[in-house]
ChimeraX commands (.cxc) that place a marker at each C-alpha (Angstrom):
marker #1 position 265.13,127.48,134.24 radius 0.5
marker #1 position 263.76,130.23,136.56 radius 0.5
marker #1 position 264.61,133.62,135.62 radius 0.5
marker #1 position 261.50,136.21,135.14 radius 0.5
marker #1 position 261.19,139.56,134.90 radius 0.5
marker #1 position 259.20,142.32,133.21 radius 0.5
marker #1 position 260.47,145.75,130.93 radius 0.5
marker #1 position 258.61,148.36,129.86 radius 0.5
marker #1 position 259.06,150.93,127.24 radius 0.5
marker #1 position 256.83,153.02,125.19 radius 0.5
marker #1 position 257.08,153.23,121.27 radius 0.5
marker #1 position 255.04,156.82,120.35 radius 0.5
marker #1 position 251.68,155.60,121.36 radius 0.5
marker #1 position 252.16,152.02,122.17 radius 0.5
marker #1 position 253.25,150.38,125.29 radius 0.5
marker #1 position 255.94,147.70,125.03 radius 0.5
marker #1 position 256.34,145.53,127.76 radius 0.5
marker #1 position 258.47,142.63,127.55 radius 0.5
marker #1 position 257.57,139.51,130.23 radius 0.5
marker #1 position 260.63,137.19,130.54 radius 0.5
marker #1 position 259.01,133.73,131.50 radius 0.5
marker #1 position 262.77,132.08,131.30 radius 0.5
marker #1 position 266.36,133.10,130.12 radius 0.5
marker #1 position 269.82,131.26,130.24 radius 0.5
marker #1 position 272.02,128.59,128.58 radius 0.5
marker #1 position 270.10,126.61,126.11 radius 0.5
marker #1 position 271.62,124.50,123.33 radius 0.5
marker #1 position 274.62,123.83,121.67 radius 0.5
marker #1 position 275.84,127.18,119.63 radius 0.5
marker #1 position 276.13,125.08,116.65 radius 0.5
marker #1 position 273.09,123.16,116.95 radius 0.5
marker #1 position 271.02,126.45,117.02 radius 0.5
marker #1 position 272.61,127.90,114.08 radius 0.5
marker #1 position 274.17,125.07,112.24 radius 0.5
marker #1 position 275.71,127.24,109.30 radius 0.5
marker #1 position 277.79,129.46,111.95 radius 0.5
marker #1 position 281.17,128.22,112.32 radius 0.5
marker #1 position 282.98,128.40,115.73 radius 0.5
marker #1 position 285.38,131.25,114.23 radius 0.5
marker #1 position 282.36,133.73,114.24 radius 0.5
marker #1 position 281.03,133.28,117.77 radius 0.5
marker #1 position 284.73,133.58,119.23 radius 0.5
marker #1 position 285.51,136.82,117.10 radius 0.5
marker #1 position 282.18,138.05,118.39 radius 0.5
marker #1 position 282.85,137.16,121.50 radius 0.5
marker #1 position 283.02,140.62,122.98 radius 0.5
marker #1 position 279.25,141.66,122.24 radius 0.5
marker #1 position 277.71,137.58,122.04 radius 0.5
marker #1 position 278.61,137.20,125.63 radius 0.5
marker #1 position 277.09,136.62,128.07 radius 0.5
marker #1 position 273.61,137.88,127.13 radius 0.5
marker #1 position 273.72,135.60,123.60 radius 0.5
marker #1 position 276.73,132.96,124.49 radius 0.5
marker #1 position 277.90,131.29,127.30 radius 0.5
marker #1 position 281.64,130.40,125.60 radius 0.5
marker #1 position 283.24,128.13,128.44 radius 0.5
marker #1 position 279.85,125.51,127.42 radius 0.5
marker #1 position 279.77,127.28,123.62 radius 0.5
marker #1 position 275.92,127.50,124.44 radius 0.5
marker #1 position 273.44,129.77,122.82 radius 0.5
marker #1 position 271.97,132.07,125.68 radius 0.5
marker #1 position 268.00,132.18,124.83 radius 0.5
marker #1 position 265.13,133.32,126.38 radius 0.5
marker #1 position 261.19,132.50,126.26 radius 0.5
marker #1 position 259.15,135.46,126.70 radius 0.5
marker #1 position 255.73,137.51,125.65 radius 0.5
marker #1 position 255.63,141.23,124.74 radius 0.5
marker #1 position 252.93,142.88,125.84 radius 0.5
marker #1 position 251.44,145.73,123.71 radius 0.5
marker #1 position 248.87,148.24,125.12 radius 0.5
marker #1 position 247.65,150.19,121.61 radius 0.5
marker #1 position 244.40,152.49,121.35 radius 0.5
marker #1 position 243.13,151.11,124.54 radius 0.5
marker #1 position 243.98,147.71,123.70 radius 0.5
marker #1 position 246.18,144.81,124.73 radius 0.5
marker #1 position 247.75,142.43,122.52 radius 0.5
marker #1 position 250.23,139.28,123.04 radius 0.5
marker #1 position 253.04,138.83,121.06 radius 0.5
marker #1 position 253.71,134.78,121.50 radius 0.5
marker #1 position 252.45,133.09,124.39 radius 0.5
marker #1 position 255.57,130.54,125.46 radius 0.5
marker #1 position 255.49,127.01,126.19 radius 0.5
marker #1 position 252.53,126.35,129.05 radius 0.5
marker #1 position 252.22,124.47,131.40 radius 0.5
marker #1 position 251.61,120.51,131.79 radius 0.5
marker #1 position 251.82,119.65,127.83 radius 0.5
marker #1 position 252.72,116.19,126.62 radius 0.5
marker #1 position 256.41,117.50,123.96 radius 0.5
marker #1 position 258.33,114.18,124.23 radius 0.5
marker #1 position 260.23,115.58,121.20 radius 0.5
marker #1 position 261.41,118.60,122.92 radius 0.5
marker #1 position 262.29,117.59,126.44 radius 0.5
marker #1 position 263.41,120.90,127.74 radius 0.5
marker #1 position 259.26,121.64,127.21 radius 0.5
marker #1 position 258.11,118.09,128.53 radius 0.5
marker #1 position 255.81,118.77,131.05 radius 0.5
marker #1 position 257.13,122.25,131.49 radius 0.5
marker #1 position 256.30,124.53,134.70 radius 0.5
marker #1 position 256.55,128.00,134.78 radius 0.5
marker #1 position 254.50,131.21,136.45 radius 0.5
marker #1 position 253.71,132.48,133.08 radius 0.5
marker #1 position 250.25,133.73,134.22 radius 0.5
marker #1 position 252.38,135.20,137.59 radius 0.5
marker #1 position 254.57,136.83,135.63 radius 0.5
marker #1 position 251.66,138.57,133.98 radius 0.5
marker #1 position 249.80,139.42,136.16 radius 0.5
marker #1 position 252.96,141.49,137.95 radius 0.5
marker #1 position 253.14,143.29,134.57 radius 0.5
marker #1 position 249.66,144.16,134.82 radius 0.5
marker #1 position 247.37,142.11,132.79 radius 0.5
marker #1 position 244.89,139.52,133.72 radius 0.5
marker #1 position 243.16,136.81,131.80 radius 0.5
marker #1 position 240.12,138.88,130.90 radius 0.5
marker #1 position 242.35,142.16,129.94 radius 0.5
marker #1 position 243.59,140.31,127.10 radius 0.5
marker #1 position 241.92,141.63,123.30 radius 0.5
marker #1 position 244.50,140.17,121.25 radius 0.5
marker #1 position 246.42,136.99,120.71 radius 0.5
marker #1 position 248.87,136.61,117.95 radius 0.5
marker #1 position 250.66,133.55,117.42 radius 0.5
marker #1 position 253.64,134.41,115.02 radius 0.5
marker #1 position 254.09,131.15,113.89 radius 0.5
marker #1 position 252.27,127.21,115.10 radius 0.5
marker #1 position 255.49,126.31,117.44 radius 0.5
marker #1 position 255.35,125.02,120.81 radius 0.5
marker #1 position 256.99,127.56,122.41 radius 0.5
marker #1 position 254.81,130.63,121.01 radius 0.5
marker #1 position 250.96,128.72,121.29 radius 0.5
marker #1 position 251.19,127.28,124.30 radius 0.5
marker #1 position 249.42,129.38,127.17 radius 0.5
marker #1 position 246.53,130.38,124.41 radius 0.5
marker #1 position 245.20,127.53,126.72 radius 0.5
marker #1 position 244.85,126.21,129.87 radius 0.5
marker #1 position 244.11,123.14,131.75 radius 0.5
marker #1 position 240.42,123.53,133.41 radius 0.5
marker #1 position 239.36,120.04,135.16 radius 0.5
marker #1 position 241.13,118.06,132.15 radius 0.5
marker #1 position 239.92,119.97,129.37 radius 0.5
marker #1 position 242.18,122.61,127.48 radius 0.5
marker #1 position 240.23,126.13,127.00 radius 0.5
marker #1 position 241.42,129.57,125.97 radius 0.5
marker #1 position 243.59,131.52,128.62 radius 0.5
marker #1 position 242.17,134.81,127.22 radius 0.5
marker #1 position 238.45,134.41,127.38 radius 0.5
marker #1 position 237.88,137.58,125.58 radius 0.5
marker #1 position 240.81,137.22,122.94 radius 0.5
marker #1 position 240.94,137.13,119.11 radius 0.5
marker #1 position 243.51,134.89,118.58 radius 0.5
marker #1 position 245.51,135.83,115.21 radius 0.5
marker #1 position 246.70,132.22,113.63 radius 0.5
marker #1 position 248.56,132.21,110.28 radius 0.5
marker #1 position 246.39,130.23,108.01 radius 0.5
marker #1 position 249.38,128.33,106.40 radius 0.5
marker #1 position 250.95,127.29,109.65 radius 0.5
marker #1 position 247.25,126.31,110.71 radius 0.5
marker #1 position 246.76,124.04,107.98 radius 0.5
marker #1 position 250.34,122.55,107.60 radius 0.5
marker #1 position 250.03,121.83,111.70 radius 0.5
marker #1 position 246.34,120.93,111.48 radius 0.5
marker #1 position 244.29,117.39,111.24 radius 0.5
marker #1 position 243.89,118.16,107.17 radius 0.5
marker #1 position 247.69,117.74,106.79 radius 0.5
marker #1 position 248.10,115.05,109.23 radius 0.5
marker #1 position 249.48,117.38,111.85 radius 0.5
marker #1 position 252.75,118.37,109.44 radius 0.5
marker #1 position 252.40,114.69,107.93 radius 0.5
marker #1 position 253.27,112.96,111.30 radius 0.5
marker #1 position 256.95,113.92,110.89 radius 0.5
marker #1 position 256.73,115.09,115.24 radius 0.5
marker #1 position 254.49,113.79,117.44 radius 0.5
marker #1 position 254.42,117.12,119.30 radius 0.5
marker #1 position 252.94,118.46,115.97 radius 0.5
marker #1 position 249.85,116.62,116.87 radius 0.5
marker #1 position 249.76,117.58,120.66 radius 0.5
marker #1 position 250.82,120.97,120.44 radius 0.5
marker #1 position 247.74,121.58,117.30 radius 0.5
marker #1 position 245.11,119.39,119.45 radius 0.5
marker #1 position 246.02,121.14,123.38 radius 0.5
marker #1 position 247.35,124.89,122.20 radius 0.5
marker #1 position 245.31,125.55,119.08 radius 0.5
marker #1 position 242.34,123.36,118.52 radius 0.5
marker #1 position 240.57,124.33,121.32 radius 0.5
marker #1 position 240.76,128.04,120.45 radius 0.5
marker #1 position 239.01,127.06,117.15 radius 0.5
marker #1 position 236.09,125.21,118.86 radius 0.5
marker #1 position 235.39,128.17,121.55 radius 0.5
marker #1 position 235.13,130.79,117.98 radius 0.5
marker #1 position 238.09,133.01,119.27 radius 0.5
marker #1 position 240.30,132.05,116.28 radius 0.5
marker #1 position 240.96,134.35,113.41 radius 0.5
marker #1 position 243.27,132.90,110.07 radius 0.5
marker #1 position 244.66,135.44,108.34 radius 0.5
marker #1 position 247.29,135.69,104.69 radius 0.5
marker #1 position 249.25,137.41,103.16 radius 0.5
marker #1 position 248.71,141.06,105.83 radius 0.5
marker #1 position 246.63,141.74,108.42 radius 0.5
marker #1 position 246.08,145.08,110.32 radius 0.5
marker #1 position 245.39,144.84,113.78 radius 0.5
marker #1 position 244.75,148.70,114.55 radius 0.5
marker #1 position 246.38,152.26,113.50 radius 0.5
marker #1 position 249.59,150.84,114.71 radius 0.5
marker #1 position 249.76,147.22,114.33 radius 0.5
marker #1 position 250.05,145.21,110.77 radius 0.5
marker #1 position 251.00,141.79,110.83 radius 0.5
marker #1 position 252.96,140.54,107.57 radius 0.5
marker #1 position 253.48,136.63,106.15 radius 0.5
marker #1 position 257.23,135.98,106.69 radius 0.5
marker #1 position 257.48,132.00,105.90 radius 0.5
marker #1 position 260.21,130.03,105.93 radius 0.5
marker #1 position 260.91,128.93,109.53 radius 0.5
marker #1 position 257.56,127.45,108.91 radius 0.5
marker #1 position 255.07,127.81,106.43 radius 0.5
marker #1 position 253.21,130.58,107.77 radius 0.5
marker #1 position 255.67,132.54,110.09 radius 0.5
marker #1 position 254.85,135.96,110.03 radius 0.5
marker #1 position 255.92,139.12,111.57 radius 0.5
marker #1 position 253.89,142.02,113.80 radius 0.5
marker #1 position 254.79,145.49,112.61 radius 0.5
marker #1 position 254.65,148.88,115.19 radius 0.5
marker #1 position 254.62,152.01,113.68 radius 0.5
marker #1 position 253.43,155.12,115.76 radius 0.5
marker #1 position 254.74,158.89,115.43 radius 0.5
marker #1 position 257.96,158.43,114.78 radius 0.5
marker #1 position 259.31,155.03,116.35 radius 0.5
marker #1 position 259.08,152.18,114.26 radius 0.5
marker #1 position 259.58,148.19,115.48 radius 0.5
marker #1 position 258.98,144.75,113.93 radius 0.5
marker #1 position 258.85,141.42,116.37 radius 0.5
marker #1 position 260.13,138.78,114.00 radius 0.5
marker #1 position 259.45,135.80,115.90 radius 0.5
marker #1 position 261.75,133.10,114.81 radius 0.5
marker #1 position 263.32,134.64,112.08 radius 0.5
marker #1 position 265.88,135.65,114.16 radius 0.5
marker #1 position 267.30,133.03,116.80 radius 0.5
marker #1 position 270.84,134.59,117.18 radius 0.5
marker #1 position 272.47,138.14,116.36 radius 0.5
marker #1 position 274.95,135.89,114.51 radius 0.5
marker #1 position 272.21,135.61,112.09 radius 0.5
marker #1 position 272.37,139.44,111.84 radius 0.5
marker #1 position 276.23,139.25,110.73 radius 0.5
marker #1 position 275.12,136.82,107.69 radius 0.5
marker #1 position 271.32,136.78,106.74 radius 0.5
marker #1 position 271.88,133.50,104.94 radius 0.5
marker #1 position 272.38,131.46,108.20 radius 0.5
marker #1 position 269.11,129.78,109.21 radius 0.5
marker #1 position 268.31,127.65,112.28 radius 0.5
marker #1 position 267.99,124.31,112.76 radius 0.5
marker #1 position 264.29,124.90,113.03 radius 0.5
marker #1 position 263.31,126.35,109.42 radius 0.5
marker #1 position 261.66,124.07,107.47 radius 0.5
marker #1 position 262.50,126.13,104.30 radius 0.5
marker #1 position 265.64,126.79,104.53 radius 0.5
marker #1 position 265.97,129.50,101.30 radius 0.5
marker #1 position 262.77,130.93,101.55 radius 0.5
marker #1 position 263.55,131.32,105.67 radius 0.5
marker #1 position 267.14,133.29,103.96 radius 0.5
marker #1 position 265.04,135.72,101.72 radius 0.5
marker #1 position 262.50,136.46,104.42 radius 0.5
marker #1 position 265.54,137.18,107.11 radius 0.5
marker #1 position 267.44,139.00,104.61 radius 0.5
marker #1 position 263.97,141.07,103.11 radius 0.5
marker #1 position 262.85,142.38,106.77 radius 0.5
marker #1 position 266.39,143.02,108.05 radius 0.5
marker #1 position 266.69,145.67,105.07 radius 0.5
marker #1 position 264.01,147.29,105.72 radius 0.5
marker #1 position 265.09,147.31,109.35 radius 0.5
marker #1 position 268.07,149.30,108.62 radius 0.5
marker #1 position 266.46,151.54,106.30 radius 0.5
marker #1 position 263.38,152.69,108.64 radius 0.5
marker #1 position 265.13,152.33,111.54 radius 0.5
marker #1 position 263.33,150.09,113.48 radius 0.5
marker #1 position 263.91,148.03,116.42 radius 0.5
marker #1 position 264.59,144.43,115.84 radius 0.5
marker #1 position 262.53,142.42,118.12 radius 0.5
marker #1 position 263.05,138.82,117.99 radius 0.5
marker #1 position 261.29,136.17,120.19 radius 0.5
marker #1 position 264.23,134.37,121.74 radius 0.5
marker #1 position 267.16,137.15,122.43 radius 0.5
marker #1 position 268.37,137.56,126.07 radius 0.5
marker #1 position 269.87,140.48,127.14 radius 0.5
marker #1 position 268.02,143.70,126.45 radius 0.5
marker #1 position 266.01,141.40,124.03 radius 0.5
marker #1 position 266.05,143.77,121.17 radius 0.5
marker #1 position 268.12,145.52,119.07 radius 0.5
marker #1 position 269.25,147.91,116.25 radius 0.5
marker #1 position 270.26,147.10,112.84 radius 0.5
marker #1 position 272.57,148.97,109.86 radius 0.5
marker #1 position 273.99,147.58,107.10 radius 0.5
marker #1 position 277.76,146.24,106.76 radius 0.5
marker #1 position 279.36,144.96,103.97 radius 0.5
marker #1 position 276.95,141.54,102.53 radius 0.5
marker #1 position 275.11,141.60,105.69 radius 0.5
marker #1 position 274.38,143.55,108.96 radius 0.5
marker #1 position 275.81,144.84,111.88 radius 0.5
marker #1 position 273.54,145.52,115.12 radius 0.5
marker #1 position 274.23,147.64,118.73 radius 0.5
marker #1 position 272.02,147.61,121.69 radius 0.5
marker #1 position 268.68,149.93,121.47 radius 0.5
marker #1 position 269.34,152.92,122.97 radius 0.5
marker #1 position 265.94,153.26,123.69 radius 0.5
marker #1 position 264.78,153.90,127.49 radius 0.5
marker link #1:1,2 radius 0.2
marker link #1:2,3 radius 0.2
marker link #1:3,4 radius 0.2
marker link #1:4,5 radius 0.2
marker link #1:5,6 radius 0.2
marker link #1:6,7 radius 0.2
marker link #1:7,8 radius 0.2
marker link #1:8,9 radius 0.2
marker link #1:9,10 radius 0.2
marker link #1:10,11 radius 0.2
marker link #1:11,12 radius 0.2
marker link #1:12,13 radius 0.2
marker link #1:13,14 radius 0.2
marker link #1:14,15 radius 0.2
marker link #1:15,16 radius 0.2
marker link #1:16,17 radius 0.2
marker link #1:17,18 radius 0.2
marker link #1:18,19 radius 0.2
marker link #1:19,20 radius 0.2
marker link #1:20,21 radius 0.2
marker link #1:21,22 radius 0.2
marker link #1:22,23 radius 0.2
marker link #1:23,24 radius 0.2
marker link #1:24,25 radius 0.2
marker link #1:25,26 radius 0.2
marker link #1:26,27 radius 0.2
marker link #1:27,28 radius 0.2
marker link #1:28,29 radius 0.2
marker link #1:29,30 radius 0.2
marker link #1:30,31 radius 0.2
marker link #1:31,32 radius 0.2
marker link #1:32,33 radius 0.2
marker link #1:33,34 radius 0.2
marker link #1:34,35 radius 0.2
marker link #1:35,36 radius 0.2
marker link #1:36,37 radius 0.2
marker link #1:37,38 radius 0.2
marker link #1:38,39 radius 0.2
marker link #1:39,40 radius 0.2
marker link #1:40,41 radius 0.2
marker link #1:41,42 radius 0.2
marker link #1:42,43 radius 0.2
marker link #1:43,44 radius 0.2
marker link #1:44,45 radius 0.2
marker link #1:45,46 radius 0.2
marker link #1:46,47 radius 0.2
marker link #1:47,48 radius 0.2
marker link #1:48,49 radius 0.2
marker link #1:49,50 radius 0.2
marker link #1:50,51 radius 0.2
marker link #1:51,52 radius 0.2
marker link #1:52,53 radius 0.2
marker link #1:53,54 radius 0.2
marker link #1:54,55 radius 0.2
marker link #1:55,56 radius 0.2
marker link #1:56,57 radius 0.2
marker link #1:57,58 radius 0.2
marker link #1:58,59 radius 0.2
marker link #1:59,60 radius 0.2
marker link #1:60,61 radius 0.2
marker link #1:61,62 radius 0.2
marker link #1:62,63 radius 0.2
marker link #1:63,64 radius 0.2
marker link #1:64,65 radius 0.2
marker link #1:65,66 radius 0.2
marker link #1:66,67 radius 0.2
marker link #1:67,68 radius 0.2
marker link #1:68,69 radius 0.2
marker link #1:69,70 radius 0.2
marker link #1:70,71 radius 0.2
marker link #1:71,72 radius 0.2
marker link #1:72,73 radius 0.2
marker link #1:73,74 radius 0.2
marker link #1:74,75 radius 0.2
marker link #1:75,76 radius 0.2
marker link #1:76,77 radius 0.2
marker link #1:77,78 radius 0.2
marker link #1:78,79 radius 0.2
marker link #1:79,80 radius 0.2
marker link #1:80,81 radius 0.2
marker link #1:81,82 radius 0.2
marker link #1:82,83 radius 0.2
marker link #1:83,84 radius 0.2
marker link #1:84,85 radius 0.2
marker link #1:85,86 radius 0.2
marker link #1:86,87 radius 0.2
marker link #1:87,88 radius 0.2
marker link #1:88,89 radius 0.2
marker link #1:89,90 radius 0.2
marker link #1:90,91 radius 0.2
marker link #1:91,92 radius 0.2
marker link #1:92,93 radius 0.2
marker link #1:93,94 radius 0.2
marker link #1:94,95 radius 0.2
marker link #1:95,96 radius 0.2
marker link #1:96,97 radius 0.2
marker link #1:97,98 radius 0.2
marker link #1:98,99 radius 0.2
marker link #1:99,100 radius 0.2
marker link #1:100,101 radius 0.2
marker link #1:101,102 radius 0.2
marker link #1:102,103 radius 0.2
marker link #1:103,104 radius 0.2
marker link #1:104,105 radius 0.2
marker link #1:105,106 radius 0.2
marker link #1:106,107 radius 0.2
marker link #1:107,108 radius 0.2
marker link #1:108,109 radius 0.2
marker link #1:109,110 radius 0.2
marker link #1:110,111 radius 0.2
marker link #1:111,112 radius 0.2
marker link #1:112,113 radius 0.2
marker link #1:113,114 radius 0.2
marker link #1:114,115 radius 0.2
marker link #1:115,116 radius 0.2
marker link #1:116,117 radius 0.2
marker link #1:117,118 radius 0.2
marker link #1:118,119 radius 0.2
marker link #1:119,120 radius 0.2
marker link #1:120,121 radius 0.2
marker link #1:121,122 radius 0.2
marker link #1:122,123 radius 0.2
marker link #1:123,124 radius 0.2
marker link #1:124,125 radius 0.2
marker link #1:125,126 radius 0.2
marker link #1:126,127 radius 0.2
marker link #1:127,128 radius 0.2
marker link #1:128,129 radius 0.2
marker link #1:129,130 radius 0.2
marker link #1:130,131 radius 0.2
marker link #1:131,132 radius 0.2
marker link #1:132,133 radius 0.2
marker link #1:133,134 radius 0.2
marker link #1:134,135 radius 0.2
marker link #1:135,136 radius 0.2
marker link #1:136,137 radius 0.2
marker link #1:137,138 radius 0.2
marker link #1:138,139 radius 0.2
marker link #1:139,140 radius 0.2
marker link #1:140,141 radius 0.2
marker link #1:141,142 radius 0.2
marker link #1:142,143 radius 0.2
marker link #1:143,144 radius 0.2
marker link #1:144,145 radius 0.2
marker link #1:145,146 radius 0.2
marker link #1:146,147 radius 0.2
marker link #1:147,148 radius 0.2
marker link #1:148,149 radius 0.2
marker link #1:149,150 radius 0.2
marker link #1:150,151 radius 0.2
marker link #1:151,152 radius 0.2
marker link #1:152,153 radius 0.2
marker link #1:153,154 radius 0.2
marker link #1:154,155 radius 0.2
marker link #1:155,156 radius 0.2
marker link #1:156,157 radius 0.2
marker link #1:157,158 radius 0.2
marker link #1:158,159 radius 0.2
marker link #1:159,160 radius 0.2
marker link #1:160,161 radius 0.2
marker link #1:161,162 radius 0.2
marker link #1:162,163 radius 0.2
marker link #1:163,164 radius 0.2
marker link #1:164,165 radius 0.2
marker link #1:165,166 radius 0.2
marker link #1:166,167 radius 0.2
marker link #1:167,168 radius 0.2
marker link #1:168,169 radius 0.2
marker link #1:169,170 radius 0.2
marker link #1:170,171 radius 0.2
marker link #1:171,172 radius 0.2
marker link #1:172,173 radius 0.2
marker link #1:173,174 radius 0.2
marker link #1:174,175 radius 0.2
marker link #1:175,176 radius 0.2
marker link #1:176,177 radius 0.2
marker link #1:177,178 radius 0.2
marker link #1:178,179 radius 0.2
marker link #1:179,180 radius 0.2
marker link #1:180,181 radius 0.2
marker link #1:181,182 radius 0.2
marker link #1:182,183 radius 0.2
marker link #1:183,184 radius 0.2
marker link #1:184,185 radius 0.2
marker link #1:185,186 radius 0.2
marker link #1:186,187 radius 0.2
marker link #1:187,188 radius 0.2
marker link #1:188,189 radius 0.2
marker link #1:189,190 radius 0.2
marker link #1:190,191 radius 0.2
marker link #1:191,192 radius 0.2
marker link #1:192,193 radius 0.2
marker link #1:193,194 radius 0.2
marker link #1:194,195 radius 0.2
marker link #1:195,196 radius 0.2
marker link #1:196,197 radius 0.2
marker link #1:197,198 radius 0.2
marker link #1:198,199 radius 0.2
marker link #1:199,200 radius 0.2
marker link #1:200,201 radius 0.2
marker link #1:201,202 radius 0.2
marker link #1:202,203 radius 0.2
marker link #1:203,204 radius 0.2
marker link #1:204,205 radius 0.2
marker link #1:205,206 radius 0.2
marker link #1:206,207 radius 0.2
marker link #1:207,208 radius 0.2
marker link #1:208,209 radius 0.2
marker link #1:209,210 radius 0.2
marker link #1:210,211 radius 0.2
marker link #1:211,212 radius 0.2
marker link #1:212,213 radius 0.2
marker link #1:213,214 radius 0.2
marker link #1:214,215 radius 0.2
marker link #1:215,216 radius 0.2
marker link #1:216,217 radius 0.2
marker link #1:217,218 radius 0.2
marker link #1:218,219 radius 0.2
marker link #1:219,220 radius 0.2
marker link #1:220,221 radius 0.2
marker link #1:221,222 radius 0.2
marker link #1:222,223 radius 0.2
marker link #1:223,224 radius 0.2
marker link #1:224,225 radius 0.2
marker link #1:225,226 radius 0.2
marker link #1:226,227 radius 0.2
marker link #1:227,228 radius 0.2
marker link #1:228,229 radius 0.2
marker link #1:229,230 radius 0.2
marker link #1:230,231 radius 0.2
marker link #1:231,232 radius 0.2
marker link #1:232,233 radius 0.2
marker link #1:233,234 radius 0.2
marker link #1:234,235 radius 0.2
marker link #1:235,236 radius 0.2
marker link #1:236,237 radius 0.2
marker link #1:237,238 radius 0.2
marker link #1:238,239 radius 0.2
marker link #1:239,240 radius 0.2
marker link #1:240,241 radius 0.2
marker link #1:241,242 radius 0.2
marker link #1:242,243 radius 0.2
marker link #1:243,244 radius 0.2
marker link #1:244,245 radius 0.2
marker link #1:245,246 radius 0.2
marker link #1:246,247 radius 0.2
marker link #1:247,248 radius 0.2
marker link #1:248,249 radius 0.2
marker link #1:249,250 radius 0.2
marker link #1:250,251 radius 0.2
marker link #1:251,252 radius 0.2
marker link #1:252,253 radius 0.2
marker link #1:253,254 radius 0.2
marker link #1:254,255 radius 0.2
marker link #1:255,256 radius 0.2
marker link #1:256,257 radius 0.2
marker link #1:257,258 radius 0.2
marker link #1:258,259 radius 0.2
marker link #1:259,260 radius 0.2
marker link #1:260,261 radius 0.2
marker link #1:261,262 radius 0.2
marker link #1:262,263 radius 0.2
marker link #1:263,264 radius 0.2
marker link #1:264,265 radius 0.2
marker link #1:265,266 radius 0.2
marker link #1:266,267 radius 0.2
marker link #1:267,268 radius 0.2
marker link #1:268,269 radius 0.2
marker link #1:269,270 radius 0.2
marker link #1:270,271 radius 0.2
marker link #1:271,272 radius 0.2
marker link #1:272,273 radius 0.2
marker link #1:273,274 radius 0.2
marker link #1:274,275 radius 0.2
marker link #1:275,276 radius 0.2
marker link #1:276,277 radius 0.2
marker link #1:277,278 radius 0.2
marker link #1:278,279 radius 0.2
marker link #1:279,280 radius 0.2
marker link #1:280,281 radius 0.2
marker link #1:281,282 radius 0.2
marker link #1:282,283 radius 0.2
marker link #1:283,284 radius 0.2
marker link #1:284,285 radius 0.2
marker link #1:285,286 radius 0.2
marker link #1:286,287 radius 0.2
marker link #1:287,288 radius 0.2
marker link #1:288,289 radius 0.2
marker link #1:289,290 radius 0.2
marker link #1:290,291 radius 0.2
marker link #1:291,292 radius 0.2
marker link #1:292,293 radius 0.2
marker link #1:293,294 radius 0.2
marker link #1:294,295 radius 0.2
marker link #1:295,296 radius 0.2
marker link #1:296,297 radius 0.2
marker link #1:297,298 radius 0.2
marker link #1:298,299 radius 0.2
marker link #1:299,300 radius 0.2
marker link #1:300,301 radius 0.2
view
């Protein structure tokens, strides 16, 4: 795991730039996206590989990365990956994980102190964990001078009132206690329901289903139009047939309905598809086709 790299494209008056901390091989096809039979990755396999399948291993290609907005003279992070050092015994590929995130960053520009905004689009290991970092044993923010956006549901289903998602993962419990708590005890935390507008351009919208609060960040400026779904989307086979969730949601119909409600609007406005996890140009475009959706590379530049 040590691909990085940095993109760059601009969306009317937004900056998008898209900071690769890790892509490749990751898990089983079938593991990732249980309800997709082996019959639709192999008739797919023209356009799946190699950027979303590896088919001699049938492994789902992945990546982890942050996209980087720069909005009326602000900068906002989309997701901030795993980070380093944490304690995930339940997910070993991010035990003890370590990457250049803050490298990787830094090349694309940004510092520490340049970021205004955090959002977290769900409470999930791999999209909380740099919103801290390890100073002489002691987890503090990365951003020093970052509102960090936190769904409220996620925060309480993840969070010490709930038992830390009821004790069902013990990296509930670390993950809430290194990657979020201490965001909430230095007063840079912000819970937010239902909608929440960032600026002129940015609106963040409650998607649940992969977990309780999983939301979405909207971008709409002049003319151009995206929405980064997070983990509502972990493969473009999901794209084919809207009803196929992960292995991750927690609600598996209400995950369905969210996928299927912002992929219609998708195809409607025409806006870019911007998932967390997609290798490869790491977006996409959506139209309709027959029950579900087809998609084609952005032919943005």
């Amino acid at each position: 795991m040590n691909k990085e790299s940095e993109e760059r494209i601009v969306l009317g008056d937004v900056e998008v730039t898209r900071v690769v901390e890790w892509q490749g091989p990751f898990a089983p096809a079938r593991s990732l996206v249980p309800e997709v039979g082996a019959e639709v990755w192999k008739d797919n396999e023209e356009w799946l590989a190699p950027d979303h399948w590896e088919p001699e291993s049938d492994t789902a290609v992945l990546a982890l990365q942050t996209w980087v907005l720069r909005s009326g003279g602000r900068t906002v992070l989309v997701d901030t990956g795993v980070g380093n050092g944490r304690e995930r015994p339940d997910s070993p590929p991010f035990h003890h994980w370590q990457g250049d995130f803050l490298g990787a960053l830094a090349r694309a520009g940004v510092r520490p102190e340049d970021v205004d905004v955090v959002v977290n689009t769900h409470i999930h290991s791999d999209h909380v964990g740099w919103n801290t970092r390890d100073a002489d044993g002691e987890w503090v923010p990365t951003f020093p001078n970052a509102r960090y956006l936190l769904p409220a549901a996620d925060d309480f289903h993840y969070g010490p009132d709930n038992a830390y998602a009821k004790g069902a993962r013990r990296d509930d419990r670390l993950l809430y206690e290194d990657s979020v708590a201490p965001v909430h005890r230095a007063g840079q935390s912000v819970l937010w329901d239902g909608s929440y507008r960032i600026d002129e351009h940015l609106t963040l919208e409650s998607a649940p289903g992969h977990t309780p609060g999983s939301s979405i960040l909207r971008l709409a400026s002049g003319t151009d139009r995206a929405v980064f779904v997070g983990d509502l989307l972990h493969s473009p086979v999901q794209i084919l047939d809207p009803s196929c969730n992960s292995g991750f949601c927690l609600d598996a119909e209400q995950a369905a309905a969210s996928r299927r409600r912002i992929l219609e609007r998708a195809a409607t406005e025409r806006e870019l598809v911007v998932p967390a996890h997609f290798a490869g140009a790491g977006l996409v475009e959506v139209r309709r086709e027959g029950s579900g959706f087809a998609l084609a590379p952005s032919t943005v530049s």
